[in-house]
C-alpha positions as CSV (number, residue, x, y, z in Angstrom):
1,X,11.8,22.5,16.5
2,X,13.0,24.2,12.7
3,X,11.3,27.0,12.6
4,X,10.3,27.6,8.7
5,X,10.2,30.2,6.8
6,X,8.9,30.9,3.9
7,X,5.9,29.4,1.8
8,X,5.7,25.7,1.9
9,X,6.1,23.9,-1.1
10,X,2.9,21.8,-0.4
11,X,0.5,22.2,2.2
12,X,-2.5,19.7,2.9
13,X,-4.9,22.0,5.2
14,X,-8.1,20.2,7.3
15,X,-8.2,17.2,5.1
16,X,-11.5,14.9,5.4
17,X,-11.8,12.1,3.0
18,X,-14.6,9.2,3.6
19,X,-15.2,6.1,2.3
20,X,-18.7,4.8,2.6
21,X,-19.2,6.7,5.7
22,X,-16.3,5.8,7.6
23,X,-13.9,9.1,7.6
24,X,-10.6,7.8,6.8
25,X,-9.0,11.1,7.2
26,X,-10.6,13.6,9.8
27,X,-9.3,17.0,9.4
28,X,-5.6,16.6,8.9
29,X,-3.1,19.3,7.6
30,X,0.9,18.6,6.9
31,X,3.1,20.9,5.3
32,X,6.6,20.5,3.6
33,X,9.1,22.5,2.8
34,X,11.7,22.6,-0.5
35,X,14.8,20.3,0.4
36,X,13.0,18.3,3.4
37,X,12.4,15.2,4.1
38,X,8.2,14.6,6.3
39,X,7.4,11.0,7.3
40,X,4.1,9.7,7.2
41,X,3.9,6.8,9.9
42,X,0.6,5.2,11.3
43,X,-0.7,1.8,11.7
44,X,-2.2,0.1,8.5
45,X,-5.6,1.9,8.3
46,X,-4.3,5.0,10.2
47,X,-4.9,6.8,7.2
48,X,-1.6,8.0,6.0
49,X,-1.6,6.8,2.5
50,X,-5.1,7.8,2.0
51,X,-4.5,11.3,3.0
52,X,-0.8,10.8,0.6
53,X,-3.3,9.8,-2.2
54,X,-5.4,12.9,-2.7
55,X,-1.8,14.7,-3.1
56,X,-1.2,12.0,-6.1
57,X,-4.3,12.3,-7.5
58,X,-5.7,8.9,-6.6
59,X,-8.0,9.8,-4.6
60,X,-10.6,13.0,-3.9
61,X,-11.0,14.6,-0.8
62,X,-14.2,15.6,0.4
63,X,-13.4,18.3,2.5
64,X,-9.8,20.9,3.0
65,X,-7.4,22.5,0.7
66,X,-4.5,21.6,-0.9
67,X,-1.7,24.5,-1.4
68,X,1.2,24.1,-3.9
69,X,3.7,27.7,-3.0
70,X,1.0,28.9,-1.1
71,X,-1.5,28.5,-4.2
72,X,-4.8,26.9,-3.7
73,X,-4.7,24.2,-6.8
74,X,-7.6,21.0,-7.1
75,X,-6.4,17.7,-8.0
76,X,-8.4,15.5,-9.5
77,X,-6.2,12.5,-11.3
78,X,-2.7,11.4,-11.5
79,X,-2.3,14.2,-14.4
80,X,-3.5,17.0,-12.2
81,X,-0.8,16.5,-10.0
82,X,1.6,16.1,-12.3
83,X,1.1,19.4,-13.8
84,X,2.3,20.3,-10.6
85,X,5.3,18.8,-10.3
86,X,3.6,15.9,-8.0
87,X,5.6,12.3,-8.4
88,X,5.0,9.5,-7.0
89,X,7.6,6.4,-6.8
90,X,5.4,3.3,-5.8
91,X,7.0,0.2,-4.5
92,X,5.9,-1.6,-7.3
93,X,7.8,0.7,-9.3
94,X,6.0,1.5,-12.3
95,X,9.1,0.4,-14.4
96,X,9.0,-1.8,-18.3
97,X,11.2,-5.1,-17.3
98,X,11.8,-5.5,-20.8
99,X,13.3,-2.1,-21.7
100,X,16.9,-0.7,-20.3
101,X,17.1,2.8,-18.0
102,X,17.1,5.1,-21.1
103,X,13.8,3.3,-22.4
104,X,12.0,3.6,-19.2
105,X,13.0,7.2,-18.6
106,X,11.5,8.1,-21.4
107,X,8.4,5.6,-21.6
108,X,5.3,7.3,-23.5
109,X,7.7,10.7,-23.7
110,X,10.1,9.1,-26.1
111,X,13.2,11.5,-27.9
112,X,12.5,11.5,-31.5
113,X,15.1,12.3,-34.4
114,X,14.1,15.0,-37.2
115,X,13.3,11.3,-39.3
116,X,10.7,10.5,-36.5
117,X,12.5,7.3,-35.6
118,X,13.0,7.5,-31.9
119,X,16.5,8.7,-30.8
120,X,18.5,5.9,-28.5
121,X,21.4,7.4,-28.9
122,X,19.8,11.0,-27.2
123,X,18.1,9.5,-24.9
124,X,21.0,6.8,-23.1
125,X,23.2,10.5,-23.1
126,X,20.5,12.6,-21.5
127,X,19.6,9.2,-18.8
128,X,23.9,9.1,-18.4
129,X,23.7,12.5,-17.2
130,X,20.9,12.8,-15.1
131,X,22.3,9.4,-13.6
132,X,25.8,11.2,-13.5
133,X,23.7,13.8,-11.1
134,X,21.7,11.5,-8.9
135,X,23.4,8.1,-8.4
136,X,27.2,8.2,-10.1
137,X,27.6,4.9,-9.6
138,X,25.3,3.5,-11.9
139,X,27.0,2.1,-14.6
140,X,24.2,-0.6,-15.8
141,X,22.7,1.5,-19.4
142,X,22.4,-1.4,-21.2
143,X,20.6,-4.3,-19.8
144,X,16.7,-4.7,-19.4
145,X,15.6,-3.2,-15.6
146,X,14.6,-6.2,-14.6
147,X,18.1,-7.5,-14.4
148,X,19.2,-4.8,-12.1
149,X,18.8,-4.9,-7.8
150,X,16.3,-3.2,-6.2
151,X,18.1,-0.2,-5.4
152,X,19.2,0.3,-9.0
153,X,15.5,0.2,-10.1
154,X,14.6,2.7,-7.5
155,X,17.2,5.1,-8.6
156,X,15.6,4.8,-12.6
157,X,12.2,5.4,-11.0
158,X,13.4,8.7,-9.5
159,X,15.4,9.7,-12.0
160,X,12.4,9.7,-14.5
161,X,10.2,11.8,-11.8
162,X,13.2,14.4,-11.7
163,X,14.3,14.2,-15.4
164,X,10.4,15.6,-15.7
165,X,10.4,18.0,-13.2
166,X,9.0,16.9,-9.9
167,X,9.4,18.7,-7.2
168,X,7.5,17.2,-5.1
169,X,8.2,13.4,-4.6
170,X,6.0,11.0,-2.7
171,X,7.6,7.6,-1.9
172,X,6.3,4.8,-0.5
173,X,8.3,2.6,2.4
174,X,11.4,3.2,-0.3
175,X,13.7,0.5,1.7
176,X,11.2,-2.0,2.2
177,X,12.8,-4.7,0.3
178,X,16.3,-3.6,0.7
179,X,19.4,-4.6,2.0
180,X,21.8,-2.5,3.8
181,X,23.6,-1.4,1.0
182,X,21.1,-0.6,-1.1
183,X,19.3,0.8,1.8
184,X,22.3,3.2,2.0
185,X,22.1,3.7,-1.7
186,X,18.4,5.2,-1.1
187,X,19.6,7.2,1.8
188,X,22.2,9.0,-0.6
189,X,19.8,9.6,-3.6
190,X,17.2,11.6,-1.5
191,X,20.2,13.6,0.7
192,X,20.7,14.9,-3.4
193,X,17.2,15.5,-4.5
194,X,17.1,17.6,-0.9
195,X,20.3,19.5,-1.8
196,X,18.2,20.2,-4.6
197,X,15.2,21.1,-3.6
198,X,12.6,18.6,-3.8
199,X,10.5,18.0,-0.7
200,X,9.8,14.4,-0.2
201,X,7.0,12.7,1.6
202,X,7.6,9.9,3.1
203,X,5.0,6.7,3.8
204,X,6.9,4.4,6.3
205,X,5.9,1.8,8.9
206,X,9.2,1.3,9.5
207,X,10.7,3.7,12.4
208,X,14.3,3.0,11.8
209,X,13.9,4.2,8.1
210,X,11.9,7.6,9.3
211,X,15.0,8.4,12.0
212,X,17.7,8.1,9.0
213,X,15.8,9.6,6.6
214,X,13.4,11.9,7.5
215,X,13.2,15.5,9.1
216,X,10.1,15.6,10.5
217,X,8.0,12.8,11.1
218,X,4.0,13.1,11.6
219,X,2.2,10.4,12.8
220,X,-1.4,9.3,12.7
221,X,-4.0,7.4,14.2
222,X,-7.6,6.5,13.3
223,X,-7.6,8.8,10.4
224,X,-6.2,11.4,13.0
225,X,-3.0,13.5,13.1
226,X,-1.6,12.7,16.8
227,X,1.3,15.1,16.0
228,X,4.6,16.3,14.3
229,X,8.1,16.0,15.7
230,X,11.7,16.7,14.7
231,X,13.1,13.9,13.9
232,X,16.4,14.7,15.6
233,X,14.8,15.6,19.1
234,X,13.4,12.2,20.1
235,X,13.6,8.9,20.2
236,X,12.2,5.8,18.8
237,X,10.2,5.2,22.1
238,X,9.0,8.6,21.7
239,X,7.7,7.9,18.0
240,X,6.4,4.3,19.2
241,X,4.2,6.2,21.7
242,X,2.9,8.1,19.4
243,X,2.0,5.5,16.6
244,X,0.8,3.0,19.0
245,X,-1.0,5.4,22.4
246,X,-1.6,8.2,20.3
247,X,0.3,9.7,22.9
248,X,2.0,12.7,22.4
249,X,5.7,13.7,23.5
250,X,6.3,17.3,25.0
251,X,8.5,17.7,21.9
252,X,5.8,17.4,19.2
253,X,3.3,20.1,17.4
């Protein structure tokens, strides 16, 4: 088990939230730390986007505390928790299919030039190099998103969230629709926003995609926490166990 130290760069302590009575998460604390990966895995219903939404700002909890570096901070909407650095990347992508990389990068925060006419020429430069940083291959500046593969559009997605400062990322089932190369593709973009720094939760149902690309993995059940492993000291069965029997290997915490 990594022992941590420091201050964790987000912690969710004794979270309760309810929805017309029924608590749909009962008293449930993660933590994360800068250049991890934490996977969120449960059964639909288990709670785990739920609890992932009062982090975002989508949704209010009703009872616990959320730390950012070990500072109490309420969120309260979407722009609360950006003002914290708090991104999420939704698999519908929040992307303009109409508009190229550079456009969508800068959607509502467009460049401007000292005319006030906005500045394409600024902003395809500043999306080439934060590209250049986060996925080298990309090479598609000029064509509307929607004419780019799943993987690609993924990669625009995060690139806005880190162009802006996010260090904390929340991504939900990122592979879902993807093949094995763009799979891969994923893989390689969040081993470089862990190199630098971001911590990066993780909602998954799939196990495979938690043991490539997760650290830790906790897992919930009936709005529960059952526990919190290392991902490199067990197995699928072990996880399995978990998410289905609520049952608990001698490896978790």
């Amino acid at each position: 088990m990594h022992k941590h130290t420091g201050t964790p760069l987000v912690e969710l302590r004794d979270i309760s939230i309810s929805f017309g009575g029924i608590k749909a998460v009962d008293h449930v604390s993660v933590d994360l730390y800068p250049g991890e990966v934490v996977g969120l895995l449960g059964h639909n219903g288990a709670g785990k986007s739920t609890l992932i939404k009062c982090l975002s700002g989508a949704y209010q909890k009703d009872a616990g505390e959320i730390m950012i570096n070990g500072q109490k901070v309420e969120i309260t909407n979407p722009r609360d928790a950006r003002h914290h650095n708090i991104e999420t990347i939704y698999q519908t992508l929040a992307l303009a299919d109409n508009l190229n990389a550079a456009s969508n990068l800068f959607l509502g925060r467009e460049l401007v030039t000292a005319g006030g006419f906005v500045d394409e020429a600024r902003m395809e430069a500043e999306t080439r190099k934060i590209m250049g940083r986060l996925n080298p291959n990309f090479r598609k500046f000029n064509v509307p998103v929607s004419a780019l593969s799943g993987g690609q559009r993924q990669s625009v997605a995060i690139a806005r969230a880190v162009y802006f400062n996010a260090k904390i990322l929340i991504m939900d089932e990122p592979t879902a629709a993807l093949g094995p190369h763009e799979t891969q593709m994923v893989a390689e973009l969040i081993g470089e926003l862990k190199k630098q720094g971001l911590g990066i939760f993780l909602i998954e149902h799939d196990i495979h995609a938690v043991m490539d690309l997760c650290d830790r993995a906790v897992v919930m059940k009936n709005g529960q926490r059952v526990g919190c492993v290392n991902v490199g000291d067990v197995t699928d069965d072990d996880i399995l166990g978990m998410i289905i029997m609520g049952k608990k290997p001698p490896q978790a915490y």
